[in-house]
DOLUMTI-129352 format. One record per residue (C-alpha): residue number from 1; residue in three letters; chain; y, z, x. Coordinates in Angstrom, 2 decimals, decimal comma, m for minus. Layout:
BEGIN
NUM|ALA|A|Y|Z|X
...
This chain:
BEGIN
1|UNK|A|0,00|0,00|0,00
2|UNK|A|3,42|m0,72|1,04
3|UNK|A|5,70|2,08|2,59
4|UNK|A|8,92|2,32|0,61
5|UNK|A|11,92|4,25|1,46
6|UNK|A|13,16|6,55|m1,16
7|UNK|A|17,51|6,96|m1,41
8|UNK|A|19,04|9,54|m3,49
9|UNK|A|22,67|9,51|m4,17
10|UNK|A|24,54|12,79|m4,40
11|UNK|A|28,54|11,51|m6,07
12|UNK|A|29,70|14,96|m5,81
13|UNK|A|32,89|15,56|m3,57
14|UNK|A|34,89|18,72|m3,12
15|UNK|A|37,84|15,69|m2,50
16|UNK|A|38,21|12,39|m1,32
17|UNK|A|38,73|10,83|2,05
18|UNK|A|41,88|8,63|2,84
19|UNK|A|39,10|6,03|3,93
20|UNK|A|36,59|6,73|1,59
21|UNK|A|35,69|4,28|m1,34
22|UNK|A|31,99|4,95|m2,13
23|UNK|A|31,34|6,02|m5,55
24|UNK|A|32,18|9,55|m4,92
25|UNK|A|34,02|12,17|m7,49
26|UNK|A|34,75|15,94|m7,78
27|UNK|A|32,80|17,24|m10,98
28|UNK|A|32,40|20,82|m12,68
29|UNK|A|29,15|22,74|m12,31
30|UNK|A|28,45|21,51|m15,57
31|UNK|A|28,71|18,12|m14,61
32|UNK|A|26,61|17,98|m11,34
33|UNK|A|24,42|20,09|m13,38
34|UNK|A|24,12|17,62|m16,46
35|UNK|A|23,79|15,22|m13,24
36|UNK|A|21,19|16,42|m11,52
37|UNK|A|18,99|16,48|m14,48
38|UNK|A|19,54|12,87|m14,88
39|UNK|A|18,52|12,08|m11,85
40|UNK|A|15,62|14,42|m11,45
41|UNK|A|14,61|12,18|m14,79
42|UNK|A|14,97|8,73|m12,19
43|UNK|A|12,86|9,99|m9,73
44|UNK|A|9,86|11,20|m12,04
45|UNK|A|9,60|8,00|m13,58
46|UNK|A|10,36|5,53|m10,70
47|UNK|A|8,35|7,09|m8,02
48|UNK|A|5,26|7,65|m9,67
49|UNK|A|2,58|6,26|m7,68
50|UNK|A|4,91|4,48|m5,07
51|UNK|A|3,84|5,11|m1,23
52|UNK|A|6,96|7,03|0,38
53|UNK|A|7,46|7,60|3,80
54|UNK|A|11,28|8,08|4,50
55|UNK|A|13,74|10,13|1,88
56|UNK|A|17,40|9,71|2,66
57|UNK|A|19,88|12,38|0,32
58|UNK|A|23,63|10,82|0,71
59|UNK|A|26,86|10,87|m0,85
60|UNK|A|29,02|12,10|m1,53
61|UNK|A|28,58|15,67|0,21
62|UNK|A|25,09|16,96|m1,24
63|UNK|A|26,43|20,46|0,03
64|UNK|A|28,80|20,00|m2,75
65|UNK|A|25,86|20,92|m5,05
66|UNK|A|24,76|24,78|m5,60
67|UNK|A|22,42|26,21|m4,23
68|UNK|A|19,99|26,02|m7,15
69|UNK|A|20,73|22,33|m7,69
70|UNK|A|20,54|21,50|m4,19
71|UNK|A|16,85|23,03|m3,58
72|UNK|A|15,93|20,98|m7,26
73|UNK|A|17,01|17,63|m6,02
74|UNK|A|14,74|18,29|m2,38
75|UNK|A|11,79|19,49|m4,47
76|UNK|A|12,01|16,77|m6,52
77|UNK|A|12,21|14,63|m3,21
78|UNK|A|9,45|16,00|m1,54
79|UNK|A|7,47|15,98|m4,95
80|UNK|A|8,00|12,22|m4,62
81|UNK|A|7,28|12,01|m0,90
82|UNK|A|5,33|14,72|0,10
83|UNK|A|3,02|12,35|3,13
84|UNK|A|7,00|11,66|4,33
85|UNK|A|7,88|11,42|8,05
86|UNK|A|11,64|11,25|7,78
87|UNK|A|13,76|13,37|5,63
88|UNK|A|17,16|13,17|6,01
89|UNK|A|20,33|14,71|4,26
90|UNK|A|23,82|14,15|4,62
91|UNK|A|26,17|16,79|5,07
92|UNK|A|29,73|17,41|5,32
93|UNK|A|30,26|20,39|8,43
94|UNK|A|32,31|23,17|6,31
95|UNK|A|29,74|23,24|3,52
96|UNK|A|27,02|24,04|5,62
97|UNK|A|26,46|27,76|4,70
98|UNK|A|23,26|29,51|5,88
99|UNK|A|21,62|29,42|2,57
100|UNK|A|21,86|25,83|2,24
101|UNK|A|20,30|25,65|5,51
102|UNK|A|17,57|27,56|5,11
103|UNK|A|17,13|25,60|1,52
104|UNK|A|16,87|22,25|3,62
105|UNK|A|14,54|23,97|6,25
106|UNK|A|12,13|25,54|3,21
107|UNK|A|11,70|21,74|1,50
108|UNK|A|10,86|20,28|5,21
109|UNK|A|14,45|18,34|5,95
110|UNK|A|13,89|17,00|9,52
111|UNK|A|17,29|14,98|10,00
112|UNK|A|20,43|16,19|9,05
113|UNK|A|23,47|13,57|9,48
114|UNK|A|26,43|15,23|9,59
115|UNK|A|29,66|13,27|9,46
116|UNK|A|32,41|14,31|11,95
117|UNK|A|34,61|11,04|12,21
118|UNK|A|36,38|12,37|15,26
119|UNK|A|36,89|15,35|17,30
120|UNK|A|40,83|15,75|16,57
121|UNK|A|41,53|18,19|14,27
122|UNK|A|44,91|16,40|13,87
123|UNK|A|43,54|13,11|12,70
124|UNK|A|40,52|14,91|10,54
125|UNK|A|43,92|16,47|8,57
126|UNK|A|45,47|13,13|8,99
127|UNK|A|42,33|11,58|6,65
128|UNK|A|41,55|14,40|4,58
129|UNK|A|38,66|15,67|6,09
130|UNK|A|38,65|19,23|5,14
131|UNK|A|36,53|20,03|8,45
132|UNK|A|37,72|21,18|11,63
133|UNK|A|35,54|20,48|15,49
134|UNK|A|35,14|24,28|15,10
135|UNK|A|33,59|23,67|11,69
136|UNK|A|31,51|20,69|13,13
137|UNK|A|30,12|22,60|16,72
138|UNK|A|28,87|25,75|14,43
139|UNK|A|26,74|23,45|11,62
140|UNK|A|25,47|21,99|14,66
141|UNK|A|24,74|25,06|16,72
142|UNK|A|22,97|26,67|13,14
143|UNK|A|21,36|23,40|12,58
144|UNK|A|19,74|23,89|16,40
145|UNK|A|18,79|26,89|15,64
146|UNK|A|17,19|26,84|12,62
147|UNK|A|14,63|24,23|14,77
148|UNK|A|16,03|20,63|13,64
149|UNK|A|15,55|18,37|16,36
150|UNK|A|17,56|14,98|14,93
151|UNK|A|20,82|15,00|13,88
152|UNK|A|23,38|12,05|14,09
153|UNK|A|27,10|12,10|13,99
154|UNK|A|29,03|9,45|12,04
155|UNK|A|32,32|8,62|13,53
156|UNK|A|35,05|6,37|12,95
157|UNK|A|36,77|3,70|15,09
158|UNK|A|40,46|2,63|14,82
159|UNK|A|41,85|5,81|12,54
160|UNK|A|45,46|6,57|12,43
161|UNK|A|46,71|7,56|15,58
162|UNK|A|43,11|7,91|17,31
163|UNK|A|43,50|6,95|21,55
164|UNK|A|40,80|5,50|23,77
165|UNK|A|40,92|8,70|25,57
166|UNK|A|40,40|10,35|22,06
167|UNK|A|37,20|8,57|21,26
168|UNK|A|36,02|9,10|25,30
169|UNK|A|36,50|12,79|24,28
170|UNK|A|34,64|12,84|21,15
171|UNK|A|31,44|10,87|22,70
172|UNK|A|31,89|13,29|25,47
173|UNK|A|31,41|16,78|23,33
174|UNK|A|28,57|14,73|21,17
175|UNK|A|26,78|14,31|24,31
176|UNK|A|27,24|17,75|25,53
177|UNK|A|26,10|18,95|22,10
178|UNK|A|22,74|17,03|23,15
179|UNK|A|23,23|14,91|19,29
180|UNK|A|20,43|12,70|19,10
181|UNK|A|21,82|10,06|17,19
182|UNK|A|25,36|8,70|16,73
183|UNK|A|26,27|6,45|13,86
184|UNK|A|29,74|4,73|15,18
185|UNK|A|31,67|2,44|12,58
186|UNK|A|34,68|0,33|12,87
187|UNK|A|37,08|1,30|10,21
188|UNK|A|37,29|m1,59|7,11
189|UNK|A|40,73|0,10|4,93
190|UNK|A|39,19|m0,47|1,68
191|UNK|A|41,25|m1,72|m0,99
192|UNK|A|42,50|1,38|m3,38
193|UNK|A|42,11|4,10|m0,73
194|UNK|A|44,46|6,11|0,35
195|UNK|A|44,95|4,15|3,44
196|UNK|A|45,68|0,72|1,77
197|UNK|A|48,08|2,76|m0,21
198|UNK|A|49,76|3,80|2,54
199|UNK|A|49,50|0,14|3,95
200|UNK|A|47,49|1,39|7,34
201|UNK|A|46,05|m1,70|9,34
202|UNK|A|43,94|m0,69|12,07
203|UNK|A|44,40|m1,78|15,53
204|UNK|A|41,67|m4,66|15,89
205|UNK|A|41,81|m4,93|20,04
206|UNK|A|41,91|m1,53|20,25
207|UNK|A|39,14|m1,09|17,88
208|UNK|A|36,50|m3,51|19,86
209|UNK|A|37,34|m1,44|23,17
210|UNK|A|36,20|1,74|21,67
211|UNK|A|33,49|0,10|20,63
212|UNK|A|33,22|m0,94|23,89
213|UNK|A|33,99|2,54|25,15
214|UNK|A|31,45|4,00|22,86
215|UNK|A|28,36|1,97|24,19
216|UNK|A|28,92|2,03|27,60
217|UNK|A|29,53|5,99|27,51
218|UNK|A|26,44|6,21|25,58
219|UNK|A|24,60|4,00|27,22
220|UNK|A|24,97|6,23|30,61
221|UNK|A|23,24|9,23|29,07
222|UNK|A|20,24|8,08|27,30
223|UNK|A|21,42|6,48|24,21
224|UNK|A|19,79|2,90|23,26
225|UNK|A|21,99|1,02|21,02
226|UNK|A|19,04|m0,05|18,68
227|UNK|A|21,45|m1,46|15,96
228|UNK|A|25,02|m2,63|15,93
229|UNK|A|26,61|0,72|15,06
230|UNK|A|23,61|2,86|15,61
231|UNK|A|22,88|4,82|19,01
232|UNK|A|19,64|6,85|19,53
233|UNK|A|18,02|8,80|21,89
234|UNK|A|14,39|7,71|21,82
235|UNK|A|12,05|8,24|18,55
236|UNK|A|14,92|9,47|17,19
237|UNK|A|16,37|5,87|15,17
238|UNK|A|16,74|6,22|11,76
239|UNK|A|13,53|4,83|10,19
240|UNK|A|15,06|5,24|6,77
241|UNK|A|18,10|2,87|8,03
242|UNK|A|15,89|0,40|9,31
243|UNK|A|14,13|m0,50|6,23
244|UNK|A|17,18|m2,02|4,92
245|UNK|A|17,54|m3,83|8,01
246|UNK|A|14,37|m5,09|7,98
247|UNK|A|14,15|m6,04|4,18
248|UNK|A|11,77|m3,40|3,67
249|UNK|A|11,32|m2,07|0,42
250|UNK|A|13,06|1,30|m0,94
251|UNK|A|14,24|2,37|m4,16
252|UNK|A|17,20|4,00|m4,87
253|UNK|A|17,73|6,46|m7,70
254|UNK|A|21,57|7,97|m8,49
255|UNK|A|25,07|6,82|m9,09
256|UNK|A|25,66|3,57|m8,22
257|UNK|A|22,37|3,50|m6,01
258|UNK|A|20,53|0,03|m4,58
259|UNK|A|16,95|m0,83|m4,60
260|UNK|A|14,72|m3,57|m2,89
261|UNK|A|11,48|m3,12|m4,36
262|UNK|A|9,01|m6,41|m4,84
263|UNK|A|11,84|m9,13|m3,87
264|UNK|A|14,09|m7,80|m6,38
265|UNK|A|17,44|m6,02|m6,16
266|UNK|A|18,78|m3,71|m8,65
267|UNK|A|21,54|m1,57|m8,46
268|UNK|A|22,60|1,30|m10,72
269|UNK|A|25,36|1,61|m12,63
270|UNK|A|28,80|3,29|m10,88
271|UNK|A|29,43|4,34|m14,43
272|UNK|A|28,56|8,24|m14,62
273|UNK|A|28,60|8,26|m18,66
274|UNK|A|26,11|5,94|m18,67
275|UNK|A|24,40|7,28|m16,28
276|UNK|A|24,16|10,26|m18,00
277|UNK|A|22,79|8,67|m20,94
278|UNK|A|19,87|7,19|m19,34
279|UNK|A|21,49|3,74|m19,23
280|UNK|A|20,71|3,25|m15,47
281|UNK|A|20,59|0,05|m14,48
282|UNK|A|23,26|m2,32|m14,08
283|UNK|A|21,68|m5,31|m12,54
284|UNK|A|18,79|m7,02|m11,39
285|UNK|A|18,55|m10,26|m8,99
286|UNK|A|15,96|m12,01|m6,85
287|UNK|A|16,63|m11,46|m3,36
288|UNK|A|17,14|m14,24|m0,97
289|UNK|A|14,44|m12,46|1,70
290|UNK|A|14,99|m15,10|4,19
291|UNK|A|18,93|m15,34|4,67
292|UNK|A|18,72|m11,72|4,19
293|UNK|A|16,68|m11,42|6,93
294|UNK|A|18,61|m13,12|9,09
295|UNK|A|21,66|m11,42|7,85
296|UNK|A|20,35|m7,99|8,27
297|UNK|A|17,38|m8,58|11,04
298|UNK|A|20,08|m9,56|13,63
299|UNK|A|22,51|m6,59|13,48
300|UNK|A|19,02|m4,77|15,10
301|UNK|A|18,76|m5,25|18,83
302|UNK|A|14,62|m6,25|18,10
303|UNK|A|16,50|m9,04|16,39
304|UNK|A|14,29|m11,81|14,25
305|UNK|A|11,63|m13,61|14,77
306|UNK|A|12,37|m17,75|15,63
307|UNK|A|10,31|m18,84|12,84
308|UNK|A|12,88|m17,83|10,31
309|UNK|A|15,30|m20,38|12,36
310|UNK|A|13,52|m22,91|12,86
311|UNK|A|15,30|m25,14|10,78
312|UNK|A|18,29|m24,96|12,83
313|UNK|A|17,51|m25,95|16,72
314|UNK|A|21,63|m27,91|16,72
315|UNK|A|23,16|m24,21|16,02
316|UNK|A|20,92|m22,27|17,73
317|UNK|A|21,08|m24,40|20,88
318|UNK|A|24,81|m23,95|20,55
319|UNK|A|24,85|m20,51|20,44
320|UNK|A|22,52|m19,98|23,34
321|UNK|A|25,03|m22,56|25,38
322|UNK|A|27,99|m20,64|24,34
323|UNK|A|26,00|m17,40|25,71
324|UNK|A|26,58|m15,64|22,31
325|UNK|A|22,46|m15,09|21,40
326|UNK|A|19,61|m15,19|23,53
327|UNK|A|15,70|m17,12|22,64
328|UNK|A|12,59|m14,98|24,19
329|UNK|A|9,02|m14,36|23,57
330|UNK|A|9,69|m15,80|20,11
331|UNK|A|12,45|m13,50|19,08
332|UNK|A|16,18|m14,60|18,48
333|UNK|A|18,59|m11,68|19,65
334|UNK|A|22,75|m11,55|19,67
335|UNK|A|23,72|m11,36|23,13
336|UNK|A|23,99|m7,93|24,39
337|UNK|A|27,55|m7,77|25,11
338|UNK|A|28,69|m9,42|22,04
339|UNK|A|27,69|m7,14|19,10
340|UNK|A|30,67|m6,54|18,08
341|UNK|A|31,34|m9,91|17,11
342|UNK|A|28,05|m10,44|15,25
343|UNK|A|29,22|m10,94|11,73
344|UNK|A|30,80|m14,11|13,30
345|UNK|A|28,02|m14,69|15,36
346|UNK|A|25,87|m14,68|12,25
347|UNK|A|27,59|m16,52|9,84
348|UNK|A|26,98|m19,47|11,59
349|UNK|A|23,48|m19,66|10,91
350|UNK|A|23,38|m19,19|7,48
């Protein structure tokens, strides 16, 4: 039987990011509550029977959620999963208390990704972020202690008034924190945030040498860049993530949630009265496996296999010339120094 991934989407914020425009929302106890038992309701009746191996819990902040309702959504998770070898939950630093943390150790959490954005506690303020470092060191430190052994960082690239030396520093105390994993993304100011509102454009030089900055820093100290934002130390790459890049299947249950189960996409509705009602879905298409493939396969440094271009020898010859990809042992790869520019590099072979 096929090995599906399982996400679950948490919407529930305490407040919204300047950056932020996932389908996120502050909502009463009642609310979450009413939530929760809607999606409880999901997983019962779409995992029954389906072969589970990773579980991913996202947002949102799931440390939003109470105590009671965040050990209900996990059982439910492991119920679903319980043969799982990745189990990962998001978490935002300042809502990691001790008995949330001992509720993610009890239902067998063994990756926690923890977003920090950046080290400067003037630029967290600057983006809403209602962490500080101080906030982000201690969930870590707890984290450690409490015996889980992979935990990634998310940060952000090109934020208001963020420095070279700034991101050199926050790679530096991620590193010294012995992270595991670092998640690195370019900022994209999303239209109706708070930052096209204030009419921010990032920086897009400066953007690609922190990139830059950001792979060659991890790069010295252990870190393989398995995917274009992703850095890992070894076994420890997000198996969950690399379903999707790999046009695996997973199904995804919650607000707004996507699923690739059987060549099909679905996604759920953003709509949280309908959700609430039970009226889940909001669409359902055939995938396109092969562009998607090639799409998705090639943001992974494993890259795709040449059969799925084989149509193409005049672009692929091209690209080889122009030293932007590279054709070995039967796999087609982006060139190692030009990841950055891979949505470019991609588009011209679909």
């Amino acid at each position: 039987m096929t090995k599906h991934g399982l996400y679950i989407h948490i919407p529930v914020c305490l407040s919204k990011c300047h950056y932020c425009d996932f389908t996120s929302m502050t909502m009463s106890e009642d609310m979450s509550g009413r939530y929760i038992g809607a999606l409880i309701t999901e997983i019962e009746e779409r995992c029954s029977g389906v072969d589970i191996d990773t579980i991913f819990v996202g947002g949102g902040n799931p440390f939003a959620l109470n105590e009671t309702q965040l050990n209900s959504v996990l059982a439910y998770a492991f119920k679903a999963a319980p043969h799982f070898k990745e189990f990962t939950v998001e978490c935002n630093p300042e809502s990691l208390t001790n008995p949330k943390a001992d509720i993610i150790i009890n239902a067998g959490v063994n990756r926690v990704s923890l977003g920090l954005q950046s080290h400067d506690d003037i630029i967290l303020k600057a983006i809403g972020r209602r962490h500080t470092y101080q906030d982000f060191f201690s969930a870590v430190r707890q984290l450690q202690g409490k015996g889980i052994k992979n935990i990634n960082s998310d940060i952000i690239l090109g934020l208001p008034n963020q420095t070279l030396d700034s991101v050199r520093e926050t790679i530096a105390r991620l590193i010294d924190l012995s992270i595991e994993h670092v998640s690195a993304y370019s900022l994209k100011v999303e239209n109706g945030t708070l930052l096209h509102k204030s009419g921010y454009v990032p920086d897009g030089d400066l953007q690609a040498d922190m990139y830059d900055t950001v792979r060659e820093l991890l790069g010295k100290t252990g870190y393989n860049r398995y995917e274009v934002s992703n850095f890992a130390k070894k076994n420890c790459e997000c198996r969950h993530n690399i379903k999707y890049w790999r046009v695996e299947p997973y199904i995804g249950c919650g607000l707004s949630a996507h699923s690739m189960v059987g060549n099909v996409r679905q996604s759920n509705t953003p709509d949280i009265e309908k959700y609430l009602n039970g009226e889940t879905i909001e669409e359902r298409k055939k995938a396109q496996i092969r562009t998607e493939r090639i799409m998705l396969g090639l943001r992974l440094e494993e890259g795709i296999d040449c059969r799925l271009l084989a149509d193409k020898p005049e672009q692929l010859n091209r690209l080889v010339k122009a030293g932007l990809i590279t054709v070995e042992d039967n796999r087609v790869k982006i060139a190692d120094d030009k990841f950055y520019i891979s949505n470019s590099i991609i588009a011209g072979l679909i």
